[in-house]
N, C-alpha and C positions, 0 to 999 in steps of 0.2 A: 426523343424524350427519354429522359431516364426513368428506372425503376419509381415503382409509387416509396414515398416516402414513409419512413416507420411512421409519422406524426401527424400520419393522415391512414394509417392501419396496415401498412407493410411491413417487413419481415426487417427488426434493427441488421445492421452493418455489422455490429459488435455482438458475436455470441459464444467468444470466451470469456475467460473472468479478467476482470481490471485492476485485479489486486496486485501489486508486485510480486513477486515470486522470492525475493529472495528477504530471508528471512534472519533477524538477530544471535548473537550468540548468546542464549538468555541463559546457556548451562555455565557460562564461563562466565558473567554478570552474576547469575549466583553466586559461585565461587568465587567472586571479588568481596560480593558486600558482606557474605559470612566470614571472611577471613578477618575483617575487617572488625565484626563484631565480635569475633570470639578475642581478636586482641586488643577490645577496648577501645578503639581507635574513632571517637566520638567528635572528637575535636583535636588534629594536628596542626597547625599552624605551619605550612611553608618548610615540611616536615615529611617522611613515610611517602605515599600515597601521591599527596600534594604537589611536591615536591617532584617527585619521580613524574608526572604527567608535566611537570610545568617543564621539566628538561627536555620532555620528549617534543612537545609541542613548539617549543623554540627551536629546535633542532630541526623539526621539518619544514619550519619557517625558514630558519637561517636571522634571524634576528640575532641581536647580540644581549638583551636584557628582554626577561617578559616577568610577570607576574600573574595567579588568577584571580581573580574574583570572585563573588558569589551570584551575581546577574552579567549582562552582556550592559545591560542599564549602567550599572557602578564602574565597569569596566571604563565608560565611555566618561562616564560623570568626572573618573580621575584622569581622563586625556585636556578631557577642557581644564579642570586644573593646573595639570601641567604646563598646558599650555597659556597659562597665567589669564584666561578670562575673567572679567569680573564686572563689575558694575560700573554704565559709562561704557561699555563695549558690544562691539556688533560684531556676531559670527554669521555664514553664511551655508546654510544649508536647502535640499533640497524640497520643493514643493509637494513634490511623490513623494514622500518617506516615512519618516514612523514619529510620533511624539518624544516616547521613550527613549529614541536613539540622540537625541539633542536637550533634553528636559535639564541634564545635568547643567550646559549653559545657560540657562534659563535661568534655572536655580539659585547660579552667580551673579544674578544681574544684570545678565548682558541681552542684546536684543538678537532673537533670530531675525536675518535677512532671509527671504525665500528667493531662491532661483526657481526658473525653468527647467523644464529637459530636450533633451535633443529629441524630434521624433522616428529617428529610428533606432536608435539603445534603447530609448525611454529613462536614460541616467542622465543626471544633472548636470548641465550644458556651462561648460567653460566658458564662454565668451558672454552668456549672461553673469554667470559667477562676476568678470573681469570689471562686466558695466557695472555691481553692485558693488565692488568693494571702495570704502571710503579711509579717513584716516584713522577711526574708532575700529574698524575690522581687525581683529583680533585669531579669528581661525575660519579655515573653511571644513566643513564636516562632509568628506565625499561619500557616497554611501552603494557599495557593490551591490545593490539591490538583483535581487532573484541567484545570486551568484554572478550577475555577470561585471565587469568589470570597468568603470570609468576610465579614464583617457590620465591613465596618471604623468605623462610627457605636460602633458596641460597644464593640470593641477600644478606638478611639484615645481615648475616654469613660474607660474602665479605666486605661488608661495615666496621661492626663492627671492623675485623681483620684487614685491611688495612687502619682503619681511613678515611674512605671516604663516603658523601654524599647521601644514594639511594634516587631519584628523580621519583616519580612513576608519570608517563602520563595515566591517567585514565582517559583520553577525549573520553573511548568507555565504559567505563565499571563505571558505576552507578548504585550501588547495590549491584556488587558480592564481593567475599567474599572468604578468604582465612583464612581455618581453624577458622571459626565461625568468623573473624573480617573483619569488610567492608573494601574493598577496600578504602583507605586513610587516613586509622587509621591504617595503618602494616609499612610501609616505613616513611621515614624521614621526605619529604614532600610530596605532593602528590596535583595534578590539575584535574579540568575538564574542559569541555567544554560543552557549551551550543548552541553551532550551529546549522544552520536548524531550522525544522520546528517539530512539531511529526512524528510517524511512516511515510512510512518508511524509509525516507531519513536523518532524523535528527538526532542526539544523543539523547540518552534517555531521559533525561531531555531538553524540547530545549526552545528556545525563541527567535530565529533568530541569534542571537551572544550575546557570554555572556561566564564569565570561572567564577573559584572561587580554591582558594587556603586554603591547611588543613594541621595545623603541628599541633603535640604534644610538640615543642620544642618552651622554649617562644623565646630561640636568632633567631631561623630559622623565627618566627612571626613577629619578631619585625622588623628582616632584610629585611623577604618580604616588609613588610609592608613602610620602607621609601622608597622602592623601588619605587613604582606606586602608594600610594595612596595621594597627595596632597589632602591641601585641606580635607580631611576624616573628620566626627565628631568627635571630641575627640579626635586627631590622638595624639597628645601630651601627653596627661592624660593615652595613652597605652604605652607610648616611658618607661619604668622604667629601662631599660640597659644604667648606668652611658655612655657608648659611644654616645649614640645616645641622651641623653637629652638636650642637645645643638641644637638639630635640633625645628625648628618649624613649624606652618603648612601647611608648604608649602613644607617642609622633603625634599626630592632632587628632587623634580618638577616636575616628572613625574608624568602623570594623565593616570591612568588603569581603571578607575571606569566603573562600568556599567549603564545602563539608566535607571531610574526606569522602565520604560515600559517593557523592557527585566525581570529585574526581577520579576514584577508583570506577564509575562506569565512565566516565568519557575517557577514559586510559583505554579502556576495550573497544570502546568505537572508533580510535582513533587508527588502532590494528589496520583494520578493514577500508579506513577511506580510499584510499588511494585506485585500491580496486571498484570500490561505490562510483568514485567520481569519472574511472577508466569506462567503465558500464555504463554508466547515464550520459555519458558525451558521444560513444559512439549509439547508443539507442535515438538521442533528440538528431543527433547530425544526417542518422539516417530519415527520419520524421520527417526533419526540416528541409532537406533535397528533396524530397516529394512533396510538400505543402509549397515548395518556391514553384510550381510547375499548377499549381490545382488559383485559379484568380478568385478573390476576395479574399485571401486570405494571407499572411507576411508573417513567417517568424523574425524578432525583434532579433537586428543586428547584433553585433557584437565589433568592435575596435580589431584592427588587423594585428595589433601586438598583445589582444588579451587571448587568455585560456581561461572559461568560465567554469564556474565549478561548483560544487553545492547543491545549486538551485533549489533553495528553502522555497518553498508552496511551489513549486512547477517553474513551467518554462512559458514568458508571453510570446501570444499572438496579437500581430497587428489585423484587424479585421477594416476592410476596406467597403464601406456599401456601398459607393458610387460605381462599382463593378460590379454588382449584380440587381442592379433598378433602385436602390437604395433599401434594399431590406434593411429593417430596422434592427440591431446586433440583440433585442432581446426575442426576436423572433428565429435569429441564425442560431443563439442558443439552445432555445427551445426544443428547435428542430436536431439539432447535433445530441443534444442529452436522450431525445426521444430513439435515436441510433445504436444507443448505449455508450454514446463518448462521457467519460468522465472529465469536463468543458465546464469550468467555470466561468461566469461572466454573462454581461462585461464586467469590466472588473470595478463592479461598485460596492463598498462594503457598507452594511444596513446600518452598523453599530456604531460606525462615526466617520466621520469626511475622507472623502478620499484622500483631497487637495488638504496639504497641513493647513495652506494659508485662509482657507474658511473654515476652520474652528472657531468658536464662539469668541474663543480669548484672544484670537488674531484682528477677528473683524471688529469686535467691539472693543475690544480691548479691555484689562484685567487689573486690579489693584492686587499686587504679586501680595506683598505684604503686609496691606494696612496701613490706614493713617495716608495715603496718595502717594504710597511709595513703591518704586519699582520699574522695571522696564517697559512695561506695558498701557503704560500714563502718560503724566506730563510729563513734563523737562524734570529730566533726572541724571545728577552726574555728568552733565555734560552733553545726553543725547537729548534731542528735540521732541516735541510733544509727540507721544503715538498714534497714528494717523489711522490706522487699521486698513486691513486687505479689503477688496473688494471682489465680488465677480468681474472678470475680464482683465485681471492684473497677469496674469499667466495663458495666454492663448494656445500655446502648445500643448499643454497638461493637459489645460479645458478643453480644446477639444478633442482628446484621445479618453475622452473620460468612457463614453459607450463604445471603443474602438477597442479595447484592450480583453482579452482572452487569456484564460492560463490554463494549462493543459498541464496534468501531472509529468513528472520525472520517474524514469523509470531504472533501476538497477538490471531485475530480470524478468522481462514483460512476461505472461504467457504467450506460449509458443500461437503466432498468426496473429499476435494484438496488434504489431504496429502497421501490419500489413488493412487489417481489419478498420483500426483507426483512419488512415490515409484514406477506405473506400468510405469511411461514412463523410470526412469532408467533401470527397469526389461528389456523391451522390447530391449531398445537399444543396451546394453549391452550380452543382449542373438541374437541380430541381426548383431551384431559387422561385421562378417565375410561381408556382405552385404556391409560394409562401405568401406574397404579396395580397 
């Protein structure tokens, strides 16, 4: 029988500190935003600062056009753009995912289709993407959720075949890398985000708010581009697609830009990823070799040609109860927090649906814009009355809803964390019967 458990008044697993260890360069973040201030630099446009981050950032991409933004939101808003969605059109995106990261084809008019995900990535499952696409489908929105990396062979396969779009949401995943090419140089177009702060609540790259946009395609560039960036340097002297030369620089007047200030700190964070994202893959990979040995417990695959990276909020665990009596995953919790693991989960969030496709405006359906019009109604433009989601339309999601675990990311544990971490799974998991 193993040790008595912390959760029942024995001695936690965990009695270092859980905080990462490695820490910001907040003297050189000063020295950006003061430099910044004293040379007035309030507002550059694609210019200074702006500018010099946007060349670095495509350079480590390898992309061949990017631009940034001022959210990872607007970023994504002018991909669907691009990608000519609009009203009368259905994009497809994942069921897991975020509002914000698809809201902008919404926007347009077009109707989110939800997919599935596979259940061992927990990323959004190609061959339901395949069965959902019809002849209104207009993009697919793939989303490297946690950093880790969709099956883009799949993806850019679909696309290519069906004439459609692939939209990659890289707002977690900065750096990795699918079959030697980063993340944003594989798909059509491809965004990040820059929200937060650094480790660990931020995006890899952060600066408070801040996105940035990456095609290989000069029409997808150019299209992003009237989309939100008024106003730009030069935005005219890049306009060279006879449609758009007409436009001037004011282009359709939307303004996306980001602050200089944002981009002078994610210019400093961008220094360091490389080694952030070297540190956090050899810290999970060692985790993860010992969680694949300890039963109920499964760190969330990853595709044989991906390199994950990032991993914005942690890294998931698949949590298995039929291996240990079926403990119930808010009692494995319980027990592991009581250890002092810092275990979130399951991964249900209080403040709004997990599943996109049970939001209120899925299931019931939504009058976008008044007067009965919109995608989320009747027959509009060509799509068929909106029928809304239901419980049990997605059986995979749904049932990994109290399965799913996330455990932080670590740059530079304290010394004996992960060694520490691994014994409170052990224990738990070997005390299981005790929880029942």
């Amino acid at each position: 029988m193993s040790e008595k458990l912390a959760v029942h008044g024995g001695e936690p697993a965990i009695t270092v500190g859980t905080r990462d260890q490695w820490r910001r360069p907040i003297e050189e973040e000063r020295a950006m935003v003061i430099g910044l201030l004293e040379g007035g630099k309030y507002s550059d446009p694609a210019r200074g600062v702006v500018k010099e981050f946007e060349d670095e950032f495509r350079e480590m991409i390898g992309a061949e056009y990017c631009f940034a933004t001022d959210h990872g939101h607007t970023a994504l808003a002018c991909a669907f753009y691009a990608a000519e969605v609009g009203p009368g059109d259905e994009f497809i995106t994942p069921t897991v995912g975020y509002l914000g990261g698809y809201v902008g084809g919404l926007h347009m008019g077009a109707r989110p289709v939800f997919a599935d995900i596979d259940p061992k990535t927990l990323l959004i499952d190609p061959k339901d993407v395949e069965r959902k696409i019809t002849q209104r489908t207009r993009a697919i929105n793939v989303i490297h959720m946690h950093g880790n990396v969709c099956d883009m062979d799949a993806f850019m396969d679909l696309g290519r075949r069906h004439d459609i779009v692939v939209i990659e949401d890289a707002c977690h995943a900065h750096g990795a890398q699918w079959d030697g090419k980063k993340i944003g140089n594989v798909g059509d177009v491809a965004c990040f985000s820059f929200q937060g702060g650094p480790n660990p609540g931020g995006k890899p790259v952060a600066c408070g708010e801040g996105g940035m946009v990456l095609t290989n395609s000069r029409k997808l560039y150019e299209r992003a581009l009237i989309f939100g960036q008024l106003h730009r340097r030069g935005i005219t002297d890049e306009l060279t697609l006879p449609e758009y030369r007409m436009l001037d620089v004011e282009v359709l007047g939307w303004k996306f830009r980001p602050h200089p200030f944002a981009a002078g700190l994610a210019k400093v964070s961008l220094k360091s990823l490389d080694y952030r994202n070297e540190k956090m893959r050899e810290n999970w990979a060692r985790m993860a070799e010992a969680l694949r040995e300890i039963r109920g417990v499964e760190p969330a695959h990853h595709y044989e040609k991906a390199t994950p990276a990032g991993f914005h909020n942690g890294h998931q665990i698949l949590y298995h109860p039929d291996e240990l009596g079926g403990l119930p995953g808010e009692k494995f919790g319980e027990a592991m927090r009581a250890e002092g693991a810092p275990l979130k989960g399951p991964q249900l969030r209080p403040r709004h649906p997990q599943l996109e496709h049970m939001r209120a405006i899925f299931t019931q359906g939504f009058d976008l814009w008044g007067h009965g019009r919109g995608p989320l109604g009747g027959e509009f433009m060509g799509l068929p009355p909106f029928e809304g989601y239901k419980e049990g339309d997605f059986p995979v999601a749904e049932s990994l809803l109290e399965k799913v675990f996330i455990t932080r990311s670590y740059v530079e544990p304290a010394d004996g964390f992960i060694d520490q971490y691994v014994e409170a799974f052990r224990r738990v998991t070997a005390g299981y019967e005790l929880l029942l």
